[in-house]
C-alpha positions as CSV (number, residue, x, y, z in Angstrom):
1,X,0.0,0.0,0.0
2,X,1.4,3.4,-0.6
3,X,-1.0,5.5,1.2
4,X,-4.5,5.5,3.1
5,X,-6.6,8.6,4.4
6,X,-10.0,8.2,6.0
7,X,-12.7,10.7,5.6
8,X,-13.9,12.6,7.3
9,X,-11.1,12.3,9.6
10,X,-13.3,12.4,12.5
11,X,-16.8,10.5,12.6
12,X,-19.2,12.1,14.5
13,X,-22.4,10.6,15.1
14,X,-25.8,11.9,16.4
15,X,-27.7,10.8,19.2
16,X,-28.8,7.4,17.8
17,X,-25.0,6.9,17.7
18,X,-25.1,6.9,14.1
19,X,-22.5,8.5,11.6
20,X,-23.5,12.0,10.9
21,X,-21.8,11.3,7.1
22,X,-21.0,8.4,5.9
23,X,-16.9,7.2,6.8
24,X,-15.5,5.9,4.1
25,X,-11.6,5.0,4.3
26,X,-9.2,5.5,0.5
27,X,-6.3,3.9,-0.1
28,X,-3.8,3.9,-2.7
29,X,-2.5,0.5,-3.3
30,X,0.2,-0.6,-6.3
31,X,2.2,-3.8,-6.4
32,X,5.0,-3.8,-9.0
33,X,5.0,-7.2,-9.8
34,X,1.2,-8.0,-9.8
35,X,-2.0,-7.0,-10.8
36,X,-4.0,-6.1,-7.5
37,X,-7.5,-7.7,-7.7
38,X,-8.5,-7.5,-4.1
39,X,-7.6,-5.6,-1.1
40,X,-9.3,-6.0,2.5
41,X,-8.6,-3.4,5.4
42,X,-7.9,-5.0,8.5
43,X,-7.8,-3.1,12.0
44,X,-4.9,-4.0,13.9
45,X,-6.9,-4.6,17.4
46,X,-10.7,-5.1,16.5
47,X,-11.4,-8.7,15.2
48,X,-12.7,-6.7,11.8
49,X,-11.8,-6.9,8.1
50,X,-13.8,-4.9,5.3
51,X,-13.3,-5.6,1.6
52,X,-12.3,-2.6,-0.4
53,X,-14.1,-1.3,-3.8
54,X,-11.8,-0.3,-6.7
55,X,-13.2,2.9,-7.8
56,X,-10.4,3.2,-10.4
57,X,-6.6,2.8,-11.1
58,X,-4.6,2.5,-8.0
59,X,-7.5,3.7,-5.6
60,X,-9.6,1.5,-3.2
61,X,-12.3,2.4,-1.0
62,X,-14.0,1.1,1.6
63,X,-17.0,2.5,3.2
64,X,-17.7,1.4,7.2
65,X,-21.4,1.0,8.0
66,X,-22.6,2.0,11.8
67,X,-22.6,-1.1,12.7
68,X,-18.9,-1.8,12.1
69,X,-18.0,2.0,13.4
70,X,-19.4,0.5,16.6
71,X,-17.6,-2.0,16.8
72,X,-13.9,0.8,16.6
């Protein structure tokens, strides 16, 4: 991976503890040997991995429900 950014940075959420926006996380991912036809994120202490879109080139997204936001 070359480089990831979430956004918003910060979720907020309302009263119902859900997100105020939707929280999506981008990531820039290359491998100079290979074709990349699937990346998951993985968070390094919650038992939680999300398969990422390809929304073109070298950019994957991922887009966290409320559900797994409660779960962070």
């Amino acid at each position: 991976m070359v480089g990831a950014r979430s956004e918003p940075g910060t979720v907020v959420l309302n009263r119902d503890l859900q997100p105020t926006r939707p929280a999506e996380v981008l990531a820039e991912v290359k491998d100079g040997s290979s074709k990349v036809t699937e990346v998951k994120l993985q968070f390094t202490h919650v038992p939680l991995e999300v398969v990422m879109e390809n929304i073109g080139g070298t950019t994957w997204r991922a887009e966290l429900t409320p559900r797994q936001l409660n779960m962070l």
